[in-house]
C-alpha positions in Angstrom: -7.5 -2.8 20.0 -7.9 -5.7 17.3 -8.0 -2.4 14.3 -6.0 -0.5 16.3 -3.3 -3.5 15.3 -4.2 -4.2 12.1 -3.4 -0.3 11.3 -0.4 -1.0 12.8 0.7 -3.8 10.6 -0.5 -2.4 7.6 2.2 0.8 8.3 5.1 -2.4 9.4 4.2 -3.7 5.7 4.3 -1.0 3.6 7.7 0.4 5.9 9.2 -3.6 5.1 8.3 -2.8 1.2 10.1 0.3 1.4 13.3 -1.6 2.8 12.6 -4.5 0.2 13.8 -1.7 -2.3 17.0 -2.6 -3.6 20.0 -1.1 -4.8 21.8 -0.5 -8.6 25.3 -1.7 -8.4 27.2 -1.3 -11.8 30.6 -1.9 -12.5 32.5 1.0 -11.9 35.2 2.1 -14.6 38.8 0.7 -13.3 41.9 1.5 -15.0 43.7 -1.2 -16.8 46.5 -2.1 -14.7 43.6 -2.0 -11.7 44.6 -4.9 -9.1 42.4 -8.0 -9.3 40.3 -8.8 -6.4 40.5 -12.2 -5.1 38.1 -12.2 -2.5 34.3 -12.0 -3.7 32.6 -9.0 -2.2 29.9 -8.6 0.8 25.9 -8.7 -0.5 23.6 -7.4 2.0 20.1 -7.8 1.9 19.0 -4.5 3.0 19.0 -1.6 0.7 21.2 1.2 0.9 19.5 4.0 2.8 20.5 7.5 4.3 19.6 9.7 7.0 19.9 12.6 4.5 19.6 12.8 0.8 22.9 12.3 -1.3 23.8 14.4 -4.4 24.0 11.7 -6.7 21.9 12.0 -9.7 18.6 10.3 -9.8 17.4 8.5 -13.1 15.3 11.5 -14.2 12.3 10.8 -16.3 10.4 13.5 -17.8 9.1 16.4 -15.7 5.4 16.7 -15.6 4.1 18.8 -17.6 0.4 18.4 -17.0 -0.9 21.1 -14.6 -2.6 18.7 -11.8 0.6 16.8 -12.2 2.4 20.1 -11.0 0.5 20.1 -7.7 1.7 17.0 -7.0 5.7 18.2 -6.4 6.6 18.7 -2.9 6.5 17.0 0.6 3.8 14.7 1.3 3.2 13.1 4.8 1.9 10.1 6.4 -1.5 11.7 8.0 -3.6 8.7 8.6 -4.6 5.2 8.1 -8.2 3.5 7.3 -8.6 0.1 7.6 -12.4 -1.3 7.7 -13.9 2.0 8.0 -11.9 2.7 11.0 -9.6 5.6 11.3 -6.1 5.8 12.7 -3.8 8.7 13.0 0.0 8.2 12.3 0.5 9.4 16.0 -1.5 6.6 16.9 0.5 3.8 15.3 3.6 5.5 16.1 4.4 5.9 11.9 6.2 8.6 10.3 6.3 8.3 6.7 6.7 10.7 3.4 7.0 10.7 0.1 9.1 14.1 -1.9 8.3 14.3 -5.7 10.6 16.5 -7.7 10.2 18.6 -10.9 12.8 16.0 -12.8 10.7 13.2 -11.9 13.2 11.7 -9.1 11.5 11.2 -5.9 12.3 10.3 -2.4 10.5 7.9 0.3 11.0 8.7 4.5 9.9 6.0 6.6 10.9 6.5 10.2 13.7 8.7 9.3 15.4 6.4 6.9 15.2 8.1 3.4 15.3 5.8 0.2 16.6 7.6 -2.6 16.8 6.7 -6.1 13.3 6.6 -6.6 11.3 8.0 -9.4 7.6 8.6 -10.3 5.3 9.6 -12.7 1.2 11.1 -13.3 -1.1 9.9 -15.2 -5.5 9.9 -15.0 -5.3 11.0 -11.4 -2.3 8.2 -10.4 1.2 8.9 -9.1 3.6 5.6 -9.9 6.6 5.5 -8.1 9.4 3.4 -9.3 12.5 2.1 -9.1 15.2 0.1 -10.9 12.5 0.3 -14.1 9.9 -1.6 -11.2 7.0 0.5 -10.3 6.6 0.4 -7.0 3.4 1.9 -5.6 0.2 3.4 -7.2 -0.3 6.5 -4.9 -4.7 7.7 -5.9 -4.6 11.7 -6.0 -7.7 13.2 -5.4 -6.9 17.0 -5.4 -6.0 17.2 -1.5 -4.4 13.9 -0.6 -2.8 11.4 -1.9 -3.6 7.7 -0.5 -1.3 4.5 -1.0 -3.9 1.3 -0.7 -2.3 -1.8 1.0 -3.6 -4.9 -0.7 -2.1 -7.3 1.8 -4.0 -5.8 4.7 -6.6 -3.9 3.0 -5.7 -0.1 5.0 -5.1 3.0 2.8 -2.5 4.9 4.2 -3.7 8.4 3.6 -0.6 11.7 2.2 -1.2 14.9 3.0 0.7 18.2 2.6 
């Protein structure tokens, strides 16, 4: 029960990370004769997320060329967590999570069916960085079949599948 908890906690901490994202807000382009806003505006803490993913254009960074960087693209999903040795499935902890890498290099996190967009992410010697505002994220290991997201502050690796 005491692992069984910790797994659990582990999945709450990376799912609080992914809400700890943040959002862009630039200016946007007013005409000149615009009214002037007296009042200052609303700031939330909580990112802006969706149920479904928006048309607005992601920050694209270069596609991948590299062919094992190519089998990366897709749908990845929350399969399993390790923590001490001790496996957990995502049924178990009662997680969904996924990650969606695109051939542009935008990218997409799910987490209990609240997408983040706006992400990107990139390859390199066998790691997949995600990023986002220019702030990388998360270092996802790819080992040919899975891709696994190590939690420092609880010590589990959530483990990616297809």
């Amino acid at each position: 029960m005491k692992r069984f908890l910790i797994c659990l906690l582990a999945v709450l901490t990376v799912a609080a990370l992914v809400a700890c994202g943040g959002t862009k807000n630039e200016p946007a382009e007013t005409p000149t004769d615009a009214p002037v806003v007296t009042e200052a505006p609303v700031v939330t803490a909580e990112p802006v997320v969706t149920e479904e993913p928006t048309a607005e254009p992601v920050e694209p960074t270069e596609a991948p060329d590299d062919g094992e960087a190519a089998e990366i693209l897709g749908e990845w999903n929350l399969t399993k967590a390790v923590v001490s040795g001790v496996e957990v499935t995502a049924e178990q902890i009662g997680q969904s999570m996924s990650f969606t890498f695109n051939a542009d290099g935008s990218a997409a996190m799910t987490a209990n069916g609240q997408t983040q967009q706006g992400l990107s992410w990139s390859y390199a010697d066998g790691i997949v960085t995600l990023s986002a505002l220019g702030r990388d994220l998360y270092d996802l290991t790819y080992d040919g079949t899975a891709l696994t997201l190590h939690e420092p502050n609880s010590g589990a690796d959530l483990v990616f599948e297809r």
